[in-house]
DOKOL-865089 format. One record per residue (C-alpha): x, z, y; chain; residue in one letter; residue number from 1. Coordinates in nm, 3 decimals. Each point is the difference from the previous one (the first is absolute). Example, Ala and Ser with C-alpha at 12.3 -4.5 7.8 and 13.67 -1.06 7.14 Angstrom:
<recs>
@east->1.230, up->0.780, north->-0.450, unit->A, code->A, pos->1
@east->0.137, up->-0.066, north->0.344, unit->A, code->S, pos->2
</recs>
This chain:
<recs>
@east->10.974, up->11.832, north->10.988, unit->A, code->X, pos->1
@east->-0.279, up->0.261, north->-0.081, unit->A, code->X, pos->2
@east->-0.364, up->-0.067, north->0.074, unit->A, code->X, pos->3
@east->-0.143, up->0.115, north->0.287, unit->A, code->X, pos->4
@east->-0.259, up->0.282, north->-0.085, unit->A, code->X, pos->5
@east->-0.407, up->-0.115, north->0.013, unit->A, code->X, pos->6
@east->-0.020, up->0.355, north->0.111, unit->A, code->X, pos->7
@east->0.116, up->0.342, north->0.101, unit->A, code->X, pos->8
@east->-0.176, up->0.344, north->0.008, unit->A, code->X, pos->9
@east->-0.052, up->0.280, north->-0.192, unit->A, code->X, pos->10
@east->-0.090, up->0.088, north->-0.325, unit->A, code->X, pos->11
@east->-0.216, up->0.308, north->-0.053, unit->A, code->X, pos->12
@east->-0.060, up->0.229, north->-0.244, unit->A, code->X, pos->13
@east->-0.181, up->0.309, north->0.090, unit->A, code->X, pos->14
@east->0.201, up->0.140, north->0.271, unit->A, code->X, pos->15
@east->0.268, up->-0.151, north->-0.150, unit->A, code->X, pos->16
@east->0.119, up->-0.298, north->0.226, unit->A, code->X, pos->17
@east->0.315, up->-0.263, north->0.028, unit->A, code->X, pos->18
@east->0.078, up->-0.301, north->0.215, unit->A, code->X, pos->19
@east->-0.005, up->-0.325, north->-0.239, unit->A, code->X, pos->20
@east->0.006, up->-0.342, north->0.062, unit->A, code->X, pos->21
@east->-0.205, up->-0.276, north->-0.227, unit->A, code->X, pos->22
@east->0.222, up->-0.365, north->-0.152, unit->A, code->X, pos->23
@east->-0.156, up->-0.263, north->-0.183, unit->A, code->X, pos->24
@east->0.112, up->0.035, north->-0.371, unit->A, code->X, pos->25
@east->-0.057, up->-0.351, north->-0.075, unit->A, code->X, pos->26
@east->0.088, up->-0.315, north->0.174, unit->A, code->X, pos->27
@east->-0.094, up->-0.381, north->-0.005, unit->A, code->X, pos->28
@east->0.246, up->-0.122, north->0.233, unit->A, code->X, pos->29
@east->0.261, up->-0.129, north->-0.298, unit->A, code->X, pos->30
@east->-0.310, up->-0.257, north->-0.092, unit->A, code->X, pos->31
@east->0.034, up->-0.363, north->0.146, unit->A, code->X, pos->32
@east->-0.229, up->-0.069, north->0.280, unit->A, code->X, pos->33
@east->-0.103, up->-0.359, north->0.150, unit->A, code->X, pos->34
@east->-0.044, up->-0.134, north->0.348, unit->A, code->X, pos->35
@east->-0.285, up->-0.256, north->0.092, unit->A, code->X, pos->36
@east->0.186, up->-0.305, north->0.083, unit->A, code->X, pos->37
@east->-0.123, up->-0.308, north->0.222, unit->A, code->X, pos->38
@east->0.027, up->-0.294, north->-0.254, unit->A, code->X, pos->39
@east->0.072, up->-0.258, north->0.254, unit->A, code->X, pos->40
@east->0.234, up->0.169, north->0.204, unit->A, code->X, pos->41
@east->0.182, up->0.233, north->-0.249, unit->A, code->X, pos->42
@east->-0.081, up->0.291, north->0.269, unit->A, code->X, pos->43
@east->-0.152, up->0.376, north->-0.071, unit->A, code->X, pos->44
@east->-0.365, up->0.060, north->0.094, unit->A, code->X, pos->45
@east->-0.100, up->0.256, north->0.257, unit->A, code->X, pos->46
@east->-0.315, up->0.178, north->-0.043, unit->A, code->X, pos->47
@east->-0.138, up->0.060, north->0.377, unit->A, code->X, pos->48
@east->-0.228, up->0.285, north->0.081, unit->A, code->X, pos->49
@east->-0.284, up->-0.191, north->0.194, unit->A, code->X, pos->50
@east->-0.311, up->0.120, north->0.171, unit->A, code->X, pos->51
@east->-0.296, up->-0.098, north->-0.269, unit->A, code->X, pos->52
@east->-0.223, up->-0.153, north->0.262, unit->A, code->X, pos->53
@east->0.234, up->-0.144, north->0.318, unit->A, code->X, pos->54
@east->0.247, up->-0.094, north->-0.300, unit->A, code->X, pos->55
@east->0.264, up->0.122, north->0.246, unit->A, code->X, pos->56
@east->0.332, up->0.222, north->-0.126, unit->A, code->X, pos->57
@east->-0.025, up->0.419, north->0.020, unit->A, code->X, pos->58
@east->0.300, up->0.148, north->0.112, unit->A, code->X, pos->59
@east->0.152, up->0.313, north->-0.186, unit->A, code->X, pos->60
@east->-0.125, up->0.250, north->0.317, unit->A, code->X, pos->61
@east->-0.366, up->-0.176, north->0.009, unit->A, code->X, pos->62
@east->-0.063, up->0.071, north->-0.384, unit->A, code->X, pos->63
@east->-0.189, up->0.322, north->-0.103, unit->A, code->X, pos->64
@east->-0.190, up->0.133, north->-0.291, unit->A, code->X, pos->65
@east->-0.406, up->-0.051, north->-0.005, unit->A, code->X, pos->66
@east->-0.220, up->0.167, north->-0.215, unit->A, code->X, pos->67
@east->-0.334, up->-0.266, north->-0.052, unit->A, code->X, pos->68
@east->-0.346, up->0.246, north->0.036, unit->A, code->X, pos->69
@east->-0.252, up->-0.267, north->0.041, unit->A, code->X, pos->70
@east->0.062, up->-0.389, north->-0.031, unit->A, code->X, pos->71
@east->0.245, up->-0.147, north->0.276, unit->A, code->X, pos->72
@east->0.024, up->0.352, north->0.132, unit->A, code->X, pos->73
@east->0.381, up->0.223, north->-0.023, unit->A, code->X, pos->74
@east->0.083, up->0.348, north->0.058, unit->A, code->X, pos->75
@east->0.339, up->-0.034, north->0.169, unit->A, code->X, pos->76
@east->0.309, up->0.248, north->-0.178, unit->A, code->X, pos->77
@east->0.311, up->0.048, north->0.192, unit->A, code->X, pos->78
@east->0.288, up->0.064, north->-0.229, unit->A, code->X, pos->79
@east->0.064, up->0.330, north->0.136, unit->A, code->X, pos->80
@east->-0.376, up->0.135, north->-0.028, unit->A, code->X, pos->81
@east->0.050, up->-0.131, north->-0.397, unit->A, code->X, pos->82
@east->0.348, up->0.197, north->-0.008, unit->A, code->X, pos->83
@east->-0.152, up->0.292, north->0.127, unit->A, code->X, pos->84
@east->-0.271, up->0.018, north->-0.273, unit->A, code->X, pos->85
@east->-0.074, up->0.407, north->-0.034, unit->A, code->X, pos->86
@east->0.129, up->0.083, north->-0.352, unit->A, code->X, pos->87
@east->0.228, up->0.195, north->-0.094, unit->A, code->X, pos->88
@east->0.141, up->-0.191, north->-0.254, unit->A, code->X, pos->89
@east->0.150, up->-0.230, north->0.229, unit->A, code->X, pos->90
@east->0.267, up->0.211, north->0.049, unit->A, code->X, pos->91
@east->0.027, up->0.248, north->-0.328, unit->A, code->X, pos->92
@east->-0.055, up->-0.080, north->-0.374, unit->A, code->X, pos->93
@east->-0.173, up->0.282, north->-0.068, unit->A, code->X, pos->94
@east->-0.017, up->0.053, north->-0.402, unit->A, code->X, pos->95
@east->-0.378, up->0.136, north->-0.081, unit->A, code->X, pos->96
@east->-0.017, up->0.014, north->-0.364, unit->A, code->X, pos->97
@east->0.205, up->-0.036, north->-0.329, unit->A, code->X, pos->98
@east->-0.132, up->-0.211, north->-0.304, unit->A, code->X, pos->99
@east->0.167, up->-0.043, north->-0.353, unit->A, code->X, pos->100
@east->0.122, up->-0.371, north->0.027, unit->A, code->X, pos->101
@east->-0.182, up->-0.077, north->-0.361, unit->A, code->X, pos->102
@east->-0.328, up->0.052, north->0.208, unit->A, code->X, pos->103
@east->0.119, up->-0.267, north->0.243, unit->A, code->X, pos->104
@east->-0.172, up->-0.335, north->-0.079, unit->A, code->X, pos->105
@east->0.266, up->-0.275, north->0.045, unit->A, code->X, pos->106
@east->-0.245, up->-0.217, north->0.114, unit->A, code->X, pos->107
@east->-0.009, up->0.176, north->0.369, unit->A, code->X, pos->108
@east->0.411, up->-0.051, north->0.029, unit->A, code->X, pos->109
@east->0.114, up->-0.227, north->0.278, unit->A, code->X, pos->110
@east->0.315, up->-0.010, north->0.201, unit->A, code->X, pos->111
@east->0.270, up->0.256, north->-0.042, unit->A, code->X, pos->112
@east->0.258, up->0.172, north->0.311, unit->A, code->X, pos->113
@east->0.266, up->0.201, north->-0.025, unit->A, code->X, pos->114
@east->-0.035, up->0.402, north->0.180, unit->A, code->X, pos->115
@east->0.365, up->0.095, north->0.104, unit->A, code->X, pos->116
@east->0.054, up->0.346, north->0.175, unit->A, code->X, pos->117
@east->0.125, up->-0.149, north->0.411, unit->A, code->X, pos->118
@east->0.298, up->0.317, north->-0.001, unit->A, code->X, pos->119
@east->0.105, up->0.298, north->-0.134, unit->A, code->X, pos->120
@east->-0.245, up->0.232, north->0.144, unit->A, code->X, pos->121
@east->-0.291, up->-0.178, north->-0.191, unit->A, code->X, pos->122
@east->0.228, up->-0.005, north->-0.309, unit->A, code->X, pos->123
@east->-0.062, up->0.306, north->-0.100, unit->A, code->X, pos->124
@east->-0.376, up->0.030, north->0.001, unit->A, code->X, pos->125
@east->0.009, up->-0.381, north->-0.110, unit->A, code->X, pos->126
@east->0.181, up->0.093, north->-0.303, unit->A, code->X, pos->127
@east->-0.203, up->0.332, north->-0.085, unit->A, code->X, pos->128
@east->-0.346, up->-0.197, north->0.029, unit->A, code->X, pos->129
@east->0.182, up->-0.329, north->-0.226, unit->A, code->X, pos->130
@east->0.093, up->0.257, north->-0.258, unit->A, code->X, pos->131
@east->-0.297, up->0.202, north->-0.078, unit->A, code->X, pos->132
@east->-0.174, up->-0.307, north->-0.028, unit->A, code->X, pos->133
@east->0.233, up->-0.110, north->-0.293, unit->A, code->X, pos->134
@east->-0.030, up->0.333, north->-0.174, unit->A, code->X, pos->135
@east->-0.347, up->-0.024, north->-0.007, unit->A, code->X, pos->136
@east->-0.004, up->-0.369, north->-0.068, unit->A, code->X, pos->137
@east->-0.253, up->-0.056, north->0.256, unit->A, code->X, pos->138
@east->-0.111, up->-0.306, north->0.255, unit->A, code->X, pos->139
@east->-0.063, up->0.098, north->0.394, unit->A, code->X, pos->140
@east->-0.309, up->-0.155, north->0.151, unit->A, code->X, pos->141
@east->0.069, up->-0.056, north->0.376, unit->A, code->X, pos->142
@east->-0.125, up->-0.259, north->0.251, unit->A, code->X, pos->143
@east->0.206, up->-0.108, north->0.316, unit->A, code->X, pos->144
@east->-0.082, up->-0.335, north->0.239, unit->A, code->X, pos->145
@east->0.264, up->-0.268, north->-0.081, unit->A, code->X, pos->146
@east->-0.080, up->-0.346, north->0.202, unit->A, code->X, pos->147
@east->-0.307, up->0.172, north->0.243, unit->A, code->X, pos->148
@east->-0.170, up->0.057, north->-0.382, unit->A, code->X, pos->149
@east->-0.023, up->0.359, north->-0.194, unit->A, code->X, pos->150
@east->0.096, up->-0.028, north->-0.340, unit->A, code->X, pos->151
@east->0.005, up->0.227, north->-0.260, unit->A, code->X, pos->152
@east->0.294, up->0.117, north->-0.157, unit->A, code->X, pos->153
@east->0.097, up->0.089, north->-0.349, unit->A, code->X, pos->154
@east->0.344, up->0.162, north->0.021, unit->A, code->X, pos->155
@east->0.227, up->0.057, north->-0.332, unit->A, code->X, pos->156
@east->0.364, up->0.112, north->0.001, unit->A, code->X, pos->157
@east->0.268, up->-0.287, north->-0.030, unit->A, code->X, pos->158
@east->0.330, up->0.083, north->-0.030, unit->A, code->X, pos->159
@east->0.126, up->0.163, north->0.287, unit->A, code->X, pos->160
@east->-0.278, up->-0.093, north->0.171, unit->A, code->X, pos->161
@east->-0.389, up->-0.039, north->-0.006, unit->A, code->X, pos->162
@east->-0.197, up->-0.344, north->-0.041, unit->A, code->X, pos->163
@east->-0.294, up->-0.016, north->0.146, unit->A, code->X, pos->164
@east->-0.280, up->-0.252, north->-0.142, unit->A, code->X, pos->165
@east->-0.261, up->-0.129, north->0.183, unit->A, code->X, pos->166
@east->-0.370, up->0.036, north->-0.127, unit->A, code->X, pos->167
@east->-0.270, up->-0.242, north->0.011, unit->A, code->X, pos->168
@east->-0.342, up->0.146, north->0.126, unit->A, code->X, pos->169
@east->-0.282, up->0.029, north->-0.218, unit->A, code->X, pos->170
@east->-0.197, up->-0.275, north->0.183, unit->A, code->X, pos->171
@east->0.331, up->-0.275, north->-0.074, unit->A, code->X, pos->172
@east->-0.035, up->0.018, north->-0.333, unit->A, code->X, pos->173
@east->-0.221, up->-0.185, north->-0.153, unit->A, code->X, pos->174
@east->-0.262, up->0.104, north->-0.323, unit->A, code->X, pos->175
@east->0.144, up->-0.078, north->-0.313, unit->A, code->X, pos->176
@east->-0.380, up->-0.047, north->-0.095, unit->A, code->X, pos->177
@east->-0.015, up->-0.342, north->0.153, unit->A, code->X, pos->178
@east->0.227, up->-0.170, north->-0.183, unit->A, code->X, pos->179
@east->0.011, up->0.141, north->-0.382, unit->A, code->X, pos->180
@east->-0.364, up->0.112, north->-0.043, unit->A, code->X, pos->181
@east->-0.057, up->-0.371, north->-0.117, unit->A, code->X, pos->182
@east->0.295, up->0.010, north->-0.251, unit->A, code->X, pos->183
@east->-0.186, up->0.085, north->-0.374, unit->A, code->X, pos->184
@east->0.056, up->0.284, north->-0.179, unit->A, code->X, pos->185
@east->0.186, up->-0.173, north->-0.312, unit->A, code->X, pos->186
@east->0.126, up->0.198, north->-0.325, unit->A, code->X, pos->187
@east->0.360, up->-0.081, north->-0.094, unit->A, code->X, pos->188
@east->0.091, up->-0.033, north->-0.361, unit->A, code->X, pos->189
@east->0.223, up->0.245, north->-0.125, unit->A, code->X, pos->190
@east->0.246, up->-0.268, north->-0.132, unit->A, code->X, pos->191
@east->0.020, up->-0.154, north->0.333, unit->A, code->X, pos->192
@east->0.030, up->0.299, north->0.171, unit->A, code->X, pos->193
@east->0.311, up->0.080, north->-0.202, unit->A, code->X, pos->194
@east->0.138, up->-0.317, north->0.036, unit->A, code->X, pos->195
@east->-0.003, up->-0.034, north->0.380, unit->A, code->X, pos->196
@east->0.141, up->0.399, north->0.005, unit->A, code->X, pos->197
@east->0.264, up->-0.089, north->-0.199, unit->A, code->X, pos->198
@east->0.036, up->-0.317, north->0.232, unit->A, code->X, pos->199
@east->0.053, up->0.271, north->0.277, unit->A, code->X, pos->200
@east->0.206, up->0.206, north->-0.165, unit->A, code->X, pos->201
@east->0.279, up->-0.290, north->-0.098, unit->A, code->X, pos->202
@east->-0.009, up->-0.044, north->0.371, unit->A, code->X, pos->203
@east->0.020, up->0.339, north->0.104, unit->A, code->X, pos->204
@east->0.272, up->0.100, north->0.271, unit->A, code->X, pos->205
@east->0.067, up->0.254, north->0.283, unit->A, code->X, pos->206
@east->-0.085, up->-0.107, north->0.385, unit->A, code->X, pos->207
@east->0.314, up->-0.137, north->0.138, unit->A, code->X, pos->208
@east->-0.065, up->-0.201, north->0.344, unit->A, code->X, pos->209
@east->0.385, up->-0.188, north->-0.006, unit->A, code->X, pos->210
@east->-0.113, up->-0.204, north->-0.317, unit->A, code->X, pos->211
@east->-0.309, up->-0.148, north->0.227, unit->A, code->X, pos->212
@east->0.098, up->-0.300, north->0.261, unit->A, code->X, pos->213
@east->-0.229, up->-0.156, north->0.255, unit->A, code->X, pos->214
@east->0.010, up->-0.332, north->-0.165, unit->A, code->X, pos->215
@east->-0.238, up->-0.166, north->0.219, unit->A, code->X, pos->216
@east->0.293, up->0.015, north->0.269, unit->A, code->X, pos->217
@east->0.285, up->-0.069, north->-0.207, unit->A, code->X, pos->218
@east->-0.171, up->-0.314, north->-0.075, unit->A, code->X, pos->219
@east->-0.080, up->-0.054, north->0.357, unit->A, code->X, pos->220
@east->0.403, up->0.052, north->0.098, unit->A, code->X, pos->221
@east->0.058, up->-0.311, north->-0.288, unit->A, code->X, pos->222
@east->-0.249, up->-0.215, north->0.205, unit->A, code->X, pos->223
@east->0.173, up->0.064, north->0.312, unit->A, code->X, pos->224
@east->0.351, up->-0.028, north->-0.161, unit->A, code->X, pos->225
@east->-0.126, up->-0.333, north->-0.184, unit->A, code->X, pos->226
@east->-0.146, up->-0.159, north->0.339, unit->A, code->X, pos->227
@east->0.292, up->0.101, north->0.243, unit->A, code->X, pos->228
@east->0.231, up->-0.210, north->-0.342, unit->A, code->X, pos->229
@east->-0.232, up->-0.253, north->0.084, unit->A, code->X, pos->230
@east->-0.118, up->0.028, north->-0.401, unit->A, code->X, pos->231
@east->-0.329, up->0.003, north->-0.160, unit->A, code->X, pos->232
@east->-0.196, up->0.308, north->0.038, unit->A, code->X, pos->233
@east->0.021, up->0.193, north->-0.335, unit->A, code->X, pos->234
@east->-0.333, up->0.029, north->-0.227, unit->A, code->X, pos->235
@east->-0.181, up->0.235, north->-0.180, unit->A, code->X, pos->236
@east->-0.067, up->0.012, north->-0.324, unit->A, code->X, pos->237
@east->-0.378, up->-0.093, north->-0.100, unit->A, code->X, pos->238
@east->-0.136, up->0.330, north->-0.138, unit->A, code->X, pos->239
@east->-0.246, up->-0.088, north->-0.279, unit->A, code->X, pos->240
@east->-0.248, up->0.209, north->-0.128, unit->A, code->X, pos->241
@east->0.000, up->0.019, north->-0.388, unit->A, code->X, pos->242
@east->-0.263, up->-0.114, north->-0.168, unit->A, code->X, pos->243
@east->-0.172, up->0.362, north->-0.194, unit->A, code->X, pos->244
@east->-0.233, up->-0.111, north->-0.234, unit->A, code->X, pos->245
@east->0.045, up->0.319, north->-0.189, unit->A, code->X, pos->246
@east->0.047, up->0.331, north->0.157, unit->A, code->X, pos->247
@east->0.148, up->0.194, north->-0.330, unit->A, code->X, pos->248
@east->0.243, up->-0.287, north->-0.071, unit->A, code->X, pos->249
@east->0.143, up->-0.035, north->0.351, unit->A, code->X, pos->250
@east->0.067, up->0.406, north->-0.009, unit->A, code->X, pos->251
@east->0.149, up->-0.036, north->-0.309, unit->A, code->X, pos->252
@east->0.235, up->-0.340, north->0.104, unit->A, code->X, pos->253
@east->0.085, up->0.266, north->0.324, unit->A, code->X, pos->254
@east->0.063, up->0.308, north->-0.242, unit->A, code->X, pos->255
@east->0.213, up->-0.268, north->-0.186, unit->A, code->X, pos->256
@east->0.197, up->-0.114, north->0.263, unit->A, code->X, pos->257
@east->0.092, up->0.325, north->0.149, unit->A, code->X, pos->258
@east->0.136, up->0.114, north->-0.371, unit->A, code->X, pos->259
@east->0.219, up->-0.281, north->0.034, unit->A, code->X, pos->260
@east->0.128, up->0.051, north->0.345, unit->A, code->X, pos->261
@east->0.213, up->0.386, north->-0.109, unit->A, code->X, pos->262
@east->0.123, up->-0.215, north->-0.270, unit->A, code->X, pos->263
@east->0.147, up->-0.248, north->0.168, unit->A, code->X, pos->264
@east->0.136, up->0.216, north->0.253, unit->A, code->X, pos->265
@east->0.194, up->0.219, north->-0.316, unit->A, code->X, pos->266
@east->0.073, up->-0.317, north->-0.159, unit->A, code->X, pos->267
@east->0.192, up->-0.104, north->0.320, unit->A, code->X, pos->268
@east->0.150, up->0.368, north->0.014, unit->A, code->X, pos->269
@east->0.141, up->-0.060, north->-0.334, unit->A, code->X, pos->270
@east->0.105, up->-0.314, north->0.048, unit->A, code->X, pos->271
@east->0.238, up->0.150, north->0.304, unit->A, code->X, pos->272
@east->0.140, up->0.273, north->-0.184, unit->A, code->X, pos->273
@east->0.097, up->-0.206, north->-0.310, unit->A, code->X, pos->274
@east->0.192, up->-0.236, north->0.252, unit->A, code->X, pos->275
@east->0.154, up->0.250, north->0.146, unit->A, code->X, pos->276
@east->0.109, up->0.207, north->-0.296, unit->A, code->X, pos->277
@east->0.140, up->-0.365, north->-0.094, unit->A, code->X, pos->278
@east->0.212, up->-0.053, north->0.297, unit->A, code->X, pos->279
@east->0.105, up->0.384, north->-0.032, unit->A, code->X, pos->280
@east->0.147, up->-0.086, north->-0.408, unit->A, code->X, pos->281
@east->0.130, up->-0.353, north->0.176, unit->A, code->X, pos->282
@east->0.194, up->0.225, north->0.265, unit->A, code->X, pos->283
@east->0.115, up->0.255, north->-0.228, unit->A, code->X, pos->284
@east->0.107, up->-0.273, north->-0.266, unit->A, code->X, pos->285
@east->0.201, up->-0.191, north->0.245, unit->A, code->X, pos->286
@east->0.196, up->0.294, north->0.108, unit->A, code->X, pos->287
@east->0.054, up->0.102, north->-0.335, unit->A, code->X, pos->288
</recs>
């Protein structure tokens, strides 16, 4: 069953417009989640929505939004006076600038959606403005409000399709500055240097996301198989530090090891072929 969309309108470019509708392109739900359970009685826990000073429950229709000016004092929001915010990107994602995506820092990327076109009308004009945005390898900036919240959008072809990243405002990220202007400046041997690089190069590979599990929650799904066997939980192994006393020599025991890995792994290749080249002579001798 498809996603319902976080939201439909229209995408804009120039006078160029077409009815889309906005998915999530990622999703959590696949993740185990965990109930707060009563210990005594075995039962779930309900959080109640209670008045702060009579300590008495809110209902659902007696709830509303406040917005604190001065201490103790609210600005009362009703949910249609926040839904009827006056911007136009509310309804429209209206692209106001390209970028080259090498100027984008990565740093600003959060959460990515999915634009699809809503029917063929907009397929056209959804396809024209995805196109010319792939021949001149270009990034859309666009903002629309997702969640009563404007975001900004950075919008790259995908596919069929466009994906469209969220960007975190200047003011959420925070200055590098505070955190490494205390790091020294330190001058790396040459040697070293060339060790560790070749260190990185031995281990070099191409971005492949299937090779990557979420081990944390396979591990999880063996505690909860283990305890419903009614076995012991499974353990971790201790990770220990190793002890570098020398900097140069544990590079070079690293570089070492790493040698030794391809080897292996052609020793074992050989190894595979020469059995199977002997079965093949067995095979052919015994139907000789």
């Amino acid at each position: 069953m498809a996603p319902r969309p976080n939201w439909k309108g229209f995408l804009k470019l120039s006078l160029v417009s077409c009815s889309v509708a906005l998915y999530p392109a990622t999703t959590t739900s696949q993740r185990i989640r965990f109930h707060i359970i009563n210990r005594e009685t075995g039962n779930r826990i309900r959080n109640d929505v209670v008045d702060s000073e009579t300590g008495e429950p809110v209902e659902p229709e007696d709830r509303v939004k406040g917005y604190e000016f001065e201490k103790g004092q609210f600005l009362l929001l009703e949910d249609d006076e926040l839904d009827n915010v006056a911007l136009e990107s509310t309804h429209t994602i209206d692209i106001e600038q390209f970028v080259p995506m090498a100027e984008v820092d990565r740093i600003f990327l959060d959460e990515s959606f999915y634009i699809v076109p809503q029917d063929e009308v907009a397929q056209e004009a959804f396809t024209v403005i995805r196109e010319a945005m792939r021949k001149e390898d270009l990034a859309g900036l666009a903002r629309v409000v997702v969640y009563r919240r404007e975001r900004l959008l950075l919008l790259r072809p995908r596919g069929k399709g466009l994906m469209a990243t969220a960007l975190r405002y200047k003011n959420e990220v925070r200055d590098e500055a505070n955190y490494f202007d205390n790091i020294p400046d330190t001058k790396v041997p040459a040697d070293m240097l060339k060790l560790a690089a070749h260190i990185l190069e031995t281990k070099k590979g191409h971005f492949d996301p299937s090779r990557f599990e979420d081990r944390y929650e396979n591990a999880l799904i063996e505690l909860i198989k283990a305890k419903r066997a009614g076995k012991a939980p499974p353990h971790a192994p201790e990770s220990r530090p190793s002890n570098v006393i020398n900097l140069m020599d544990a590079l070079r025991r690293s570089a070492q090891a790493e040698r030794r890995r391809p080897a292996t792994r052609a020793s074992a290749r050989k190894t595979n072929g020469h059995r199977k080249r002997s079965t093949a002579r067995r095979k052919v001798k015994r139907a000789g």
